[in-house]
N, C-alpha and C positions, 0 to 999 in steps of 0.2 A: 327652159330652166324652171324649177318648182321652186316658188318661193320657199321660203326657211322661216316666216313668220306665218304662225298658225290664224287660217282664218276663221276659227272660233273665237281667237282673240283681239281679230277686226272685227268681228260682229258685234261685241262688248263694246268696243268703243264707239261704236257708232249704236248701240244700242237697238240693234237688230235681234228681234224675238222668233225670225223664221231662217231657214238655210235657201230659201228658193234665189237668194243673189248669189252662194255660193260660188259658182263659175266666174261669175266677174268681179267679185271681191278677189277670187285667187290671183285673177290679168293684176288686179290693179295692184294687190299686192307683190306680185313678180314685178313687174314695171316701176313701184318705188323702189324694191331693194335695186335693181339695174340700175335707175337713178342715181342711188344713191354709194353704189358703188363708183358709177362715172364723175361725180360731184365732187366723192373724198379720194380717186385714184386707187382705192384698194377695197377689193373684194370685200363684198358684205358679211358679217357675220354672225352667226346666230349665237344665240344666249347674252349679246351686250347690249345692256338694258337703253343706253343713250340712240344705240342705231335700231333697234326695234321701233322706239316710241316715234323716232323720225319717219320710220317705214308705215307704225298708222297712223300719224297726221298727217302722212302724203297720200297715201293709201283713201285715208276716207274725205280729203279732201276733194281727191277727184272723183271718187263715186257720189258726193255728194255735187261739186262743182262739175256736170258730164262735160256743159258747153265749154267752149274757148273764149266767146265772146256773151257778155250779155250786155243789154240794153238800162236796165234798171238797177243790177246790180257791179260793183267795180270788181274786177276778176283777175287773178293773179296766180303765173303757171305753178308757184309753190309756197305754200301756206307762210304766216308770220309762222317767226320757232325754227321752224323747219332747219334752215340753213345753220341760225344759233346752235342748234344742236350739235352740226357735223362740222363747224369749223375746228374744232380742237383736234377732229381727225383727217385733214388736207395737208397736205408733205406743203410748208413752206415754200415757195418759190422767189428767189431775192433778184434773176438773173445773172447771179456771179458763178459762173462754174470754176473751180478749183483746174489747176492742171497738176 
């Protein structure tokens, strides 16, 4: 799947002046919206502005964070925000099914 959030628009954010990360800006960018699809239950969408901005703080979060683990600094699989962003879009779950 090709992401739906333009990677000249992660390059902005992270304020990249060349295209040579191109290719892996697009993975990381495909790989948040998938995320972030899995997170809220429902397919990513392009043109909303709240699931875009989510897609490049996760996005350049992990091209900027490559590792899993570091030593010096404290690492965390998905940015502060991130989540605040997409909870308003998570189908409620209370455990009570209706019959």
């Amino acid at each position: 799947m090709a992401a739906l959030t333009p990677v000249s628009l992660l390059r902005l954010q992270l304020n990249l002046d060349h295209d040579l990360d191109d290719a892996l800006l697009a993975h990381k960018l495909d790989a948040a919206e998938i995320w972030i699809g899995h997170y809220t239950g429902v397919p990513f969408a392009a043109g909303d502005a709240a699931l875009i901005e989510a897609a490049l703080q996760l996005a350049s979060y992990w091209y900027e964070q490559r590792e899993a683990a570091s030593f010096d600094v404290s690492t965390k699989p998905v940015p502060f925000g991130v989540r605040d962003l997409l909870d308003s879009y998570r189908e409620q779950v209370t455990g009570h099914v209706p019959e």
